[in-house]
C-alpha positions as CSV (number, residue, x, y, z in Angstrom):
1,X,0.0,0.0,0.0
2,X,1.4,3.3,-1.0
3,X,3.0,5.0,2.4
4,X,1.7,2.3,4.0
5,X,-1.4,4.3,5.2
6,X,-3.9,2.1,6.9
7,X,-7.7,2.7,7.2
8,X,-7.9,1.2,11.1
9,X,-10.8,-0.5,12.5
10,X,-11.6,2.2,14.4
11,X,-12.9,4.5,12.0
12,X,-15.2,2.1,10.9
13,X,-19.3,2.9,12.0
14,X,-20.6,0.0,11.1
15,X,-19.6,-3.6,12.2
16,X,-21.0,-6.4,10.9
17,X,-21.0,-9.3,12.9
18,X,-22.4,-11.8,15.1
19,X,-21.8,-9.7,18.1
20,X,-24.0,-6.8,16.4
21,X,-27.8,-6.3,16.0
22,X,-28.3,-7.8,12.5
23,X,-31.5,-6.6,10.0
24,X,-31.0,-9.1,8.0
25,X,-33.0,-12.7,8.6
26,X,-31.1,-15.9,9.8
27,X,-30.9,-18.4,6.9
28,X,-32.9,-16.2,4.2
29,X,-31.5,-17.1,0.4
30,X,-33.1,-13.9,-0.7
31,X,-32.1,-10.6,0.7
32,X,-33.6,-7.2,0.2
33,X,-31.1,-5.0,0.1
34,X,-30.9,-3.4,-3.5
35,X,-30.8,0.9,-3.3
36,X,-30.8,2.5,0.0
37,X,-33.2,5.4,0.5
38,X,-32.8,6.8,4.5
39,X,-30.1,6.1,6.5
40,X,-31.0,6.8,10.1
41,X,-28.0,6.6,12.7
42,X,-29.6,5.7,15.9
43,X,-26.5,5.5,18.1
44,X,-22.9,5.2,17.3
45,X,-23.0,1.3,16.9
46,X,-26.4,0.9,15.5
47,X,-27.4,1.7,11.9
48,X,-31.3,1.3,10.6
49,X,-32.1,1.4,7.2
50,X,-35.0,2.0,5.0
51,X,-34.9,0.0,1.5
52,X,-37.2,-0.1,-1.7
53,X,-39.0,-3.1,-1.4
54,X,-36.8,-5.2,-4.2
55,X,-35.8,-8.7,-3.3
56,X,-31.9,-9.6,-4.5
57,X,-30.9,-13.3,-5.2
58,X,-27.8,-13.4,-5.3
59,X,-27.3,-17.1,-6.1
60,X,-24.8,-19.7,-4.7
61,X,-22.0,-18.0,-2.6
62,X,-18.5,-18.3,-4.5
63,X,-15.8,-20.4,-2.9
64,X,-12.0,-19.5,-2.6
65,X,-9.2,-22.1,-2.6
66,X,-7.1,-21.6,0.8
67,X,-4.1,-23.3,-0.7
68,X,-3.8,-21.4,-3.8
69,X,-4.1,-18.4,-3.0
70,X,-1.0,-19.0,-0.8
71,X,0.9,-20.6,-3.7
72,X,0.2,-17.4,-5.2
73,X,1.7,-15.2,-2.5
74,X,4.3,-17.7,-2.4
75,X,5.6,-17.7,-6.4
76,X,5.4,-13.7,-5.9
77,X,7.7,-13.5,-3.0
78,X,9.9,-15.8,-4.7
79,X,10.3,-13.5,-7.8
80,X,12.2,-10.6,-5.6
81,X,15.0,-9.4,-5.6
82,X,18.3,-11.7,-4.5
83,X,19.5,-9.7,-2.1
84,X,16.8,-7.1,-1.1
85,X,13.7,-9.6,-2.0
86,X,11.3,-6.5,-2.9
87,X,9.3,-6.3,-6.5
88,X,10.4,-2.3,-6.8
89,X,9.0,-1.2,-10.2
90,X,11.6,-0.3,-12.9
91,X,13.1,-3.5,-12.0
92,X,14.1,-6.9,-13.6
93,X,12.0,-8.5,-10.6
94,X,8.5,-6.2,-11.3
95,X,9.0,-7.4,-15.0
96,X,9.4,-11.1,-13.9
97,X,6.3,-10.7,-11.8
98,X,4.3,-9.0,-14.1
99,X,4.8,-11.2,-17.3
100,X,4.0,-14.4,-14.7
101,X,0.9,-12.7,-14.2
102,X,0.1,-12.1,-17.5
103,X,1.0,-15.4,-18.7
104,X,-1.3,-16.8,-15.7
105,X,-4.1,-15.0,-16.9
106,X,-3.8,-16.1,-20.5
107,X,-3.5,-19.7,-19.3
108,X,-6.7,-18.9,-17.0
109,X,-8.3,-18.6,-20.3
110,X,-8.5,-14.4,-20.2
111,X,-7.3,-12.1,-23.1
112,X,-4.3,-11.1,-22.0
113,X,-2.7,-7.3,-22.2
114,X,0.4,-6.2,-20.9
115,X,0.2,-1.8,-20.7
116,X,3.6,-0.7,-20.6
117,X,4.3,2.6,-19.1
118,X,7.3,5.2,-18.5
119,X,7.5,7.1,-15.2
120,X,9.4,9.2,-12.9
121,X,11.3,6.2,-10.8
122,X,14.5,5.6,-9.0
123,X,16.6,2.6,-8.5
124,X,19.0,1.6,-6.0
125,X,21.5,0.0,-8.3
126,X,23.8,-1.9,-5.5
127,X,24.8,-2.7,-1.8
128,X,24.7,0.9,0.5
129,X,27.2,1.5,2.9
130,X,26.7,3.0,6.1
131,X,29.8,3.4,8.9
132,X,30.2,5.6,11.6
133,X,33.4,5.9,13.0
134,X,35.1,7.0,16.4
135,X,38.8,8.6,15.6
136,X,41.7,6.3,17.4
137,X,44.8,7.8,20.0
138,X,46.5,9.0,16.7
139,X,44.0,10.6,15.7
140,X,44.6,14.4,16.1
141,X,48.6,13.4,15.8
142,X,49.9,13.9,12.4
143,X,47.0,10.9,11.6
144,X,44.1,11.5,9.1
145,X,41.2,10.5,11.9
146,X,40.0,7.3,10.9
147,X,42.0,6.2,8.3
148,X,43.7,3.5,7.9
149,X,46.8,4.4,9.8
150,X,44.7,5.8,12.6
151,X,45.2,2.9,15.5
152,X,42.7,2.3,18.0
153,X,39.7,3.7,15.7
154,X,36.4,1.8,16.1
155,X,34.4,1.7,13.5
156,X,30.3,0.6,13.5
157,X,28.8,-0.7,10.8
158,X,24.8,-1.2,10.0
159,X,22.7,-3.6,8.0
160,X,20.9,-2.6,5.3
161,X,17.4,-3.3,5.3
162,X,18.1,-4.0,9.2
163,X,19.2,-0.5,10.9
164,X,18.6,1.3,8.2
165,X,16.4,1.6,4.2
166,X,17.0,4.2,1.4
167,X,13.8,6.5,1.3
168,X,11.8,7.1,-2.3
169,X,13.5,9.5,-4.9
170,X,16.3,9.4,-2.6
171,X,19.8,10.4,-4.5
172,X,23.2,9.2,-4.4
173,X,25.7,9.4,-1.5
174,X,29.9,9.9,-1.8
175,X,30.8,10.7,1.9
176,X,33.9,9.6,3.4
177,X,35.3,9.9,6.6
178,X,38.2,11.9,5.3
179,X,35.2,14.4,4.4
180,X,34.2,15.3,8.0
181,X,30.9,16.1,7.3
182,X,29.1,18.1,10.0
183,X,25.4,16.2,11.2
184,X,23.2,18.9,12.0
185,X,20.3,17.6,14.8
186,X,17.0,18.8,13.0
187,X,15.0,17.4,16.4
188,X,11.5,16.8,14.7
189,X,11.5,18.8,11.8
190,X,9.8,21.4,12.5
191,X,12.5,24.2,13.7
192,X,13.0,26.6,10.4
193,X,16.1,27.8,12.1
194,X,18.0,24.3,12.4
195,X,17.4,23.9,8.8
196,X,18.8,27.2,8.2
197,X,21.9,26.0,10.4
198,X,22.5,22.5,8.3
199,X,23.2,24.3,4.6
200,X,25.9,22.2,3.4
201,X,25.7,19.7,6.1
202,X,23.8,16.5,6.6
203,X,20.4,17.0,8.7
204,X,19.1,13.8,11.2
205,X,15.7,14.2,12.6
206,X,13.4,12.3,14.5
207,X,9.9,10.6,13.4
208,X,8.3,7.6,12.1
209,X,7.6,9.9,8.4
210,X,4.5,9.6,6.8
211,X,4.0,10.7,3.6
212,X,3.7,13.8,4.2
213,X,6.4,14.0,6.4
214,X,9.3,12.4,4.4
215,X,7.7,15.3,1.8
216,X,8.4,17.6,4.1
217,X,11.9,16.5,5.3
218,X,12.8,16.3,1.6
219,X,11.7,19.6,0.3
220,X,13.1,21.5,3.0
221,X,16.8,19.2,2.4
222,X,16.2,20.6,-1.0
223,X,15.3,24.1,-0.1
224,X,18.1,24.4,2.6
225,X,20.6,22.5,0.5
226,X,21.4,19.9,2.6
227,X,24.3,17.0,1.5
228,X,21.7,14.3,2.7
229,X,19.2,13.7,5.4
230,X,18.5,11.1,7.9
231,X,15.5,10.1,9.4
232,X,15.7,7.9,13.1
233,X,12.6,6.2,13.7
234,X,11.9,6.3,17.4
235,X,8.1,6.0,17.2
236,X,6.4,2.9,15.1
237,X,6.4,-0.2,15.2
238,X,8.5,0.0,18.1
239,X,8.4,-3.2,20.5
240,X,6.4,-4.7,17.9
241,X,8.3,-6.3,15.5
242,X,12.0,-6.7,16.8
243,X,12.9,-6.8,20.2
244,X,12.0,-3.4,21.9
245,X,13.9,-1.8,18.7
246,X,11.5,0.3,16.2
247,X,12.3,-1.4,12.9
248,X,13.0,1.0,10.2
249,X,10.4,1.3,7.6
250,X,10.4,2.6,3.8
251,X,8.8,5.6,3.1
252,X,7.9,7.5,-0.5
253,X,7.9,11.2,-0.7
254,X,5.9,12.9,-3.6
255,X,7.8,13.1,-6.2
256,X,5.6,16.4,-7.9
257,X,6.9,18.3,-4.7
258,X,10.2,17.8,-5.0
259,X,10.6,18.2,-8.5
260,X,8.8,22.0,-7.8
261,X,11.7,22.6,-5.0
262,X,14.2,21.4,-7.2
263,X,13.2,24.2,-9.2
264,X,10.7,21.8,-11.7
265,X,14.0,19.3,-12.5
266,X,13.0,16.2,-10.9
267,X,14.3,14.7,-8.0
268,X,17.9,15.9,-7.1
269,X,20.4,13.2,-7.8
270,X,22.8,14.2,-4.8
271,X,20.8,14.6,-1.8
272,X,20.6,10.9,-0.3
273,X,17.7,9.7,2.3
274,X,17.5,7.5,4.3
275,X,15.9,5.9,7.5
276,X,16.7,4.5,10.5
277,X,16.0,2.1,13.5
278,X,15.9,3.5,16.8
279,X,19.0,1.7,18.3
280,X,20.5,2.4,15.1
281,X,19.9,6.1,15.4
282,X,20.6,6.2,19.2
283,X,24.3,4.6,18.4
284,X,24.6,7.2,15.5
285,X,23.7,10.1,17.9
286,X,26.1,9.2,20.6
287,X,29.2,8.6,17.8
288,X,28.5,11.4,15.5
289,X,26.3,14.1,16.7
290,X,27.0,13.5,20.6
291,X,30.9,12.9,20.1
292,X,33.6,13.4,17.4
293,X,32.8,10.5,15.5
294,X,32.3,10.8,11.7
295,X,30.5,9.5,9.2
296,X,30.6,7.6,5.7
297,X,27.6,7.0,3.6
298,X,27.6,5.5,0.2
299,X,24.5,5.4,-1.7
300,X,24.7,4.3,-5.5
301,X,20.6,5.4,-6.0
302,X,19.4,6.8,-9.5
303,X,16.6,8.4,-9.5
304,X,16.5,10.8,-12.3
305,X,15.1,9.2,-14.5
306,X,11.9,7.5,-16.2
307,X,11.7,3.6,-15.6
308,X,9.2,0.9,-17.5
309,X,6.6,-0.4,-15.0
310,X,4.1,-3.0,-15.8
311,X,0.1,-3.4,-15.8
312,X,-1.1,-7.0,-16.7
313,X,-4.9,-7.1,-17.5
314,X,-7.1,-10.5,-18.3
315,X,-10.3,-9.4,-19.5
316,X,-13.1,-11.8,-20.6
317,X,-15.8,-10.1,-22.6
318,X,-19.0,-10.0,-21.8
319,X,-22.4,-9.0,-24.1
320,X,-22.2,-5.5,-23.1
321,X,-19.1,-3.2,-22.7
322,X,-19.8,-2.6,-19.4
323,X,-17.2,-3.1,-17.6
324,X,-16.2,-4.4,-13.6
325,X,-12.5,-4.5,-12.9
326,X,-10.5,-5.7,-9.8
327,X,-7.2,-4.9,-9.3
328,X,-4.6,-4.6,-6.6
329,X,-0.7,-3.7,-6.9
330,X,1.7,-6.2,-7.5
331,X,5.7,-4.3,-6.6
332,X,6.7,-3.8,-3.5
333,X,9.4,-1.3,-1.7
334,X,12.8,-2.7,-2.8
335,X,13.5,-3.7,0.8
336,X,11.0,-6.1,1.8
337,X,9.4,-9.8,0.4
338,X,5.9,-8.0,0.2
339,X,4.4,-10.6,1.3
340,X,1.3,-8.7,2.8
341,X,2.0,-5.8,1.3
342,X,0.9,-6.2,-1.4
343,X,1.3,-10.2,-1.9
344,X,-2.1,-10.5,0.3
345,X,-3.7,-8.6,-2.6
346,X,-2.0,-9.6,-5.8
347,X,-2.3,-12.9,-4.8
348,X,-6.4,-12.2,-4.4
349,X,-6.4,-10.9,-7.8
350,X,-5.1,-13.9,-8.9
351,X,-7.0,-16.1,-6.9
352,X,-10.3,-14.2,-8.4
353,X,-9.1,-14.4,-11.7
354,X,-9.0,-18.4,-11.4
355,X,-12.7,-18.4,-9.8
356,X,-14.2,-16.5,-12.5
357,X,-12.3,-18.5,-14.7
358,X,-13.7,-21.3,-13.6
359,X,-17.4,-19.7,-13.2
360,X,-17.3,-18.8,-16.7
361,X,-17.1,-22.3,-17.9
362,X,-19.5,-23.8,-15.5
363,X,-22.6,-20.3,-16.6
364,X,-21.8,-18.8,-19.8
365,X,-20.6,-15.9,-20.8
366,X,-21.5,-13.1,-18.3
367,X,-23.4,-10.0,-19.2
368,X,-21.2,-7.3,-18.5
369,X,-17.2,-7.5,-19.1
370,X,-14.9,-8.4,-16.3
371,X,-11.3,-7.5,-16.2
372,X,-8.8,-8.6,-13.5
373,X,-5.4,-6.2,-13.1
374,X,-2.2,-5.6,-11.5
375,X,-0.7,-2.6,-10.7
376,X,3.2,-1.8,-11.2
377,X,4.3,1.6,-9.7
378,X,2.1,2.2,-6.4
379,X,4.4,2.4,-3.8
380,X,5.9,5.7,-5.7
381,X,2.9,7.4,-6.7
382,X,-0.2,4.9,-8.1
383,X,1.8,5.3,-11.0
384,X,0.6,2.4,-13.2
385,X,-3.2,3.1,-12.4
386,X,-3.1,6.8,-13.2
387,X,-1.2,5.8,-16.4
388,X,-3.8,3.1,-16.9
389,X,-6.4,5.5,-16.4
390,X,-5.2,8.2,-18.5
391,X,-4.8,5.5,-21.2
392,X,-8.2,4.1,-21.4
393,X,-10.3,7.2,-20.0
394,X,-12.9,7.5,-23.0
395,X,-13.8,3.6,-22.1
396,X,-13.6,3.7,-18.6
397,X,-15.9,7.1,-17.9
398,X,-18.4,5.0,-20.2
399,X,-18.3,1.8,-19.0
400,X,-17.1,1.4,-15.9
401,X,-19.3,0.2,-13.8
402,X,-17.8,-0.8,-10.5
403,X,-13.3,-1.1,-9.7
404,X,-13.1,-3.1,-6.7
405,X,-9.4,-2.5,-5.0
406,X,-7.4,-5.4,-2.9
407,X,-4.6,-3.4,-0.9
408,X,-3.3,-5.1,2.2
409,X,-6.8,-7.1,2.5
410,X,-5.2,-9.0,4.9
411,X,-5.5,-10.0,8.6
412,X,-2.2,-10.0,10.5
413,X,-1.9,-13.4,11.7
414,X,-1.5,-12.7,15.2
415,X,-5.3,-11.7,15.5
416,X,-4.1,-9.4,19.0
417,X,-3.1,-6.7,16.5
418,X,-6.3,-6.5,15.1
419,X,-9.4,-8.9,13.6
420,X,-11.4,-6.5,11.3
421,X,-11.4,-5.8,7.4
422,X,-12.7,-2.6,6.4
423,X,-15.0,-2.6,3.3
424,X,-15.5,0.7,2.0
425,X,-17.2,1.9,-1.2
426,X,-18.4,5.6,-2.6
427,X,-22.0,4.8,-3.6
428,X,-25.3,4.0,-1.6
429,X,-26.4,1.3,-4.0
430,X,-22.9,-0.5,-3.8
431,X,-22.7,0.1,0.2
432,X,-26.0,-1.6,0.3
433,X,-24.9,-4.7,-1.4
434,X,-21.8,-5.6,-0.2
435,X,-23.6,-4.8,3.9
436,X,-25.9,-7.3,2.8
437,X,-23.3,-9.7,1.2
438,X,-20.6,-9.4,4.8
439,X,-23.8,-10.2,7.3
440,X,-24.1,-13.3,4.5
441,X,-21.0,-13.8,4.5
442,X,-20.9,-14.1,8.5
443,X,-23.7,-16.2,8.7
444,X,-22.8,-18.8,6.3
445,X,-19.2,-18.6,8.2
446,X,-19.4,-19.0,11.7
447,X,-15.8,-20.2,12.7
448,X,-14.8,-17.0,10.4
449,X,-17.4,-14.8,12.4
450,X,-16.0,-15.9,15.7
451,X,-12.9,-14.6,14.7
452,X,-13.1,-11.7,12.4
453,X,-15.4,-8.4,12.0
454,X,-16.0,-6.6,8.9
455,X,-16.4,-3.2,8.8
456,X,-18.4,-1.8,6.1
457,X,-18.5,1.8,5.4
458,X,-20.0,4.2,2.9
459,X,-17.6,7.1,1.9
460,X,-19.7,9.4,-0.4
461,X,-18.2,12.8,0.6
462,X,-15.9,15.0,-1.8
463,X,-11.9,14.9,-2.5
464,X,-9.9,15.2,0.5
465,X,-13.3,15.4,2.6
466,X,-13.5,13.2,6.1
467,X,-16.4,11.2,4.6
468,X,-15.1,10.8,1.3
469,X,-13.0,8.4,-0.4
470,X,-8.9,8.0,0.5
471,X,-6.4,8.6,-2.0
472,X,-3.8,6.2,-1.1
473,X,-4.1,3.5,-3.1
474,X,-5.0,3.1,-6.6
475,X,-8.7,3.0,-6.4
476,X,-8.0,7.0,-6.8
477,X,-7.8,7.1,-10.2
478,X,-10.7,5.2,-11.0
479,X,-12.9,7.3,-8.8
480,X,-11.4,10.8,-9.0
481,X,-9.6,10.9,-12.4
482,X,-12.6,9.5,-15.1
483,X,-13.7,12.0,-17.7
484,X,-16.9,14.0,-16.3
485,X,-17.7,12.2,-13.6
486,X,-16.9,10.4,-10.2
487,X,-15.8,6.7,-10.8
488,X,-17.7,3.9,-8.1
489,X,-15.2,2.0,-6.4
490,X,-15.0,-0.3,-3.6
491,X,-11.8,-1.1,-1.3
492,X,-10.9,-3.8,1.1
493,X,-8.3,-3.1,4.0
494,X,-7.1,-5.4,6.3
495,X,-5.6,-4.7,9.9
496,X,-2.5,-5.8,7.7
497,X,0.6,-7.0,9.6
498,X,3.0,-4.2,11.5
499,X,6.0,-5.4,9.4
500,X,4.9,-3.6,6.2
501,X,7.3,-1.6,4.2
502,X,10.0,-3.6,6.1
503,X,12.7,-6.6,5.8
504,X,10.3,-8.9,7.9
505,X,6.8,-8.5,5.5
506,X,7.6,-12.2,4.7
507,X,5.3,-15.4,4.4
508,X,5.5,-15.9,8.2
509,X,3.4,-13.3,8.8
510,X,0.9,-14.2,6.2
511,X,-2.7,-15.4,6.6
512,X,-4.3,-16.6,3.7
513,X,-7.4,-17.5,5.6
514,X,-8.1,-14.1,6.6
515,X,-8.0,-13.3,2.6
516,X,-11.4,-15.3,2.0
517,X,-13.6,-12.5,3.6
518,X,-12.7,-10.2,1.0
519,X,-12.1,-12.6,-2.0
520,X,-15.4,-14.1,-0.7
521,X,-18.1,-11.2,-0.3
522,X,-16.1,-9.1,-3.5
523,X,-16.4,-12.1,-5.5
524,X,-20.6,-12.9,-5.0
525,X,-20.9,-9.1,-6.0
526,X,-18.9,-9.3,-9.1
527,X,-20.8,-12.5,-9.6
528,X,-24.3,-10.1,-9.3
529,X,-22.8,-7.5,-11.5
530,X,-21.5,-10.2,-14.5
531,X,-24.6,-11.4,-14.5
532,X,-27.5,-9.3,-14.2
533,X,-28.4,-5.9,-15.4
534,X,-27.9,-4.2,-12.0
């Protein structure tokens, strides 16, 4: 998930569940539950509606294979990188995955595409370095201070991935310890005069960096002139993952705002970034900033330039051009398996695909068109699904009937950081289907509804509004970015595992069981759409 941002359970107004009031009758095969027209909000918890009087069938629920869908996770994590196991687009391993997807879907017996597309990327194009180092007796004697020759020097060096990851657009790194580059302490950020202070200097501040805050470290690196910048993370995650350490986590920064501060030329190619772990940081502070210590930092990063990414598509083609696509992203940050992020929902793509495939043989060819995707490019900016978008607008503000988006639609596996999926859509017509599908969906499930809750929530409101629809993932485009009007879409988020966007999202934190709520209840309304005229 791009920036790893996570709609939480807690947002969420209405549960459905077996520990909730339900409107819906025990056992009924036909539901009525087709275009809402009041929605009264009783309490916080409690949500009465008022519905045309239309009953829905909505047929035999579809069934996901456990086991497969895992294999699928599995042959993606398998196709990272050697060393740094991530997908990143631009690379060999994003083309690798997203020709076996391709090639999956033609097998699966889908027409398939493979959109090609040139963007703004960077690439980290071999092993970082990153030493700190404490001068020796001889130091100040005649002695260049930690070289060679300088006896008693100690010198620290981190892991990669492990104390410390390379941020988005970052640039390349050349300092040396013979360079004696001064660290300026930046605290959190938000002091204009330490950035005044660090011109020509390297910067270290403290924070976790969301999006918006690795934009802002960045720009203002840029703006101040800064020879790099290094964030410690001292707040997320901590405690969680390793030890009582806070694991350091890839972050993107937005690459539009830091081309504009670089004076509309792109990302700079010498101002490096990168994060790290709290023990990390605290051992940096005490050598460099805290002490005489110096640093060397060698980052061989490109990133100005444009790099291929990849969008597979399968389509089957219905009797109308109407279309229902679902898609998820398929890279990764460069520094983690992806497992969960976004394995969980590549692998759901994939595991849809190969119902439907199925279905198809079994029921004929289904009314409207249905197209499954993968998106290359996300974690740097929903690159591939804006590009898609822009590619195939005139079709998609016609047709498009309904993009369903599978980001992180995952439960971690340790079910004390959090049992709920969050379904979310734009439209009162769609809310009101998929409600009715999840309470289904529970009662047909009760092992599953013992353990998990599913949130469903109706986000109608404008761009950027509380109510209204996220922009962190690539449902955006399809809502916000069609010709004339506002795109329906509908999302699933998991609680997702905390090990996201670092070294640890791997297969041991997966739990493919957890998938089958949204593959489930997304898959019976796709099923509705293909085959009816609603």
């Amino acid at each position: 998930m791009s920036e790893g941002e996570i709609i939480s359970a807690e947002i969420a107004d209405d549960l459905v569940g077996s520990k909730r009031p339900s409107i819906f009758k025990s056992g009924s095969k036909k539901m009525t539950a087709a275009v809402i027209l009041t929605l009264i909000f009783i309490s916080s918890t409690t949500l009465y509606f008022v519905l045309e009087e239309e009953s829905v069938n909505y047929g035999k629920s579809m069934t996901f294979d456990q086991q497969r869908t895992r294999s699928f996770a599995e042959d993606l994590v398998n196709l990272g990188h050697p060393e740094w196991k991530g997908r990143m687009s631009g690379s060999a391993e994003e083309q690798a995955t997203a020709e076996y997807i391709a090639n999956l879907f033609e097998e699966l017996g889908y027409q398939s595409t493979l959109h090609t597309y040139e963007v703004p990327m960077h690439s980290v194009n071999s092993e970082p370095s990153l030493r700190v180092c404490e001068p020796g007796s001889v130091g100040n004697l005649g002695v260049a201070p930690c070289s060679p020759a300088d006896i008693g020097q100690q010198i620290t060096t981190f892991n990669h991935r492990i104390d410390y990851v390379i941020q988005g657009f970052s640039g390349q790194s050349s300092i040396m310890f013979g360079d004696n580059v001064e660290v300026v302490h930046l605290g959190d950020g938000s002091d204009e005069s330490l950035w005044e202070s660090a011109v020509g200097k390297v910067g270290y501040v403290v924070g976790s960096g969301s999006k918006i805050g690795n934009t802002f470290y960045m720009t203002n690196a840029i703006e101040h002139e800064l020879t790099a910048i290094i964030r410690a993370n001292k707040d997320a995650n901590c405690g969680s993952i390793e030890g009582d350490d806070c694991v350091p986590i890839f972050k993107g920064t937005n690459f539009d705002a830091i081309s504009t501060a670089n004076g509309d030329n792109g990302a700079p190619p010498n101002l490096a970034f990168i994060a790290m772990s709290k023990d990390a940081g605290e051992i940096f502070e005490s050598v460099v900033i805290n002490s005489s210590g110096r640093l060397e930092m060698i980052m061989d990063v490109t990133n100005d330039q444009e790099l291929t990414i990849r969008v597979p598509c399968g389509t089957f083609y219905g009797k109308t051009e109407e279309l229902v696509i679902v898609g998820g992203h398929h890279d990764t940050v460069y520094n983690g398996p992806g497992a969960v992020d976004n394995g969980a929902g590549t692998a759901s793509v994939l595991e849809m695909a190969s119902m439907f495939a199925d279905y198809i043989e079994n029921n004929g060819i289904p009314d409207r068109t249905l197209r499954f995707c993968t998106w290359g490019g996300e974690e740097e900016g929903l690159w591939g699904s804006r590009a898609y978008v822009e590619e195939m607008n005139s079709d998609l503000s016609t047709n498009l009937r309904l993009y369903i988006n599978l980001d992180m639609n995952h439960v971690d596996i340790d079910l004390t950081r959090g049992n709920t999926v969050t379904l979310f859509t734009n439209h009162p017509e769609d809310y009101s289907h998929i409600k009715s599908l999840s309470s289904e969906y529970l009662k047909n499930n009760p092992n599953m509804a013992d353990k998990y809750g599913i949130n469903v929530r109706l986000l109608d409101g404008d761009l950027g509004e509380e109510n209204g629809m996220p922009c962190n993932s690539d449902h955006c485009p399809f809502v916000y970015d069609l010709e004339g009007k506002i795109g329906r879409a509908a999302v699933c988020y998991g609680s997702g595992s905390l090990e996201y966007h670092t070294y640890l999202d791997e297969m041991t934190r997966f739990n493919e069981e957890s998938l089958g709520i949204s593959i489930t209840i997304y898959s019976n309304y796709m099923k509705f759409l293909g085959w009816s005229n609603n």
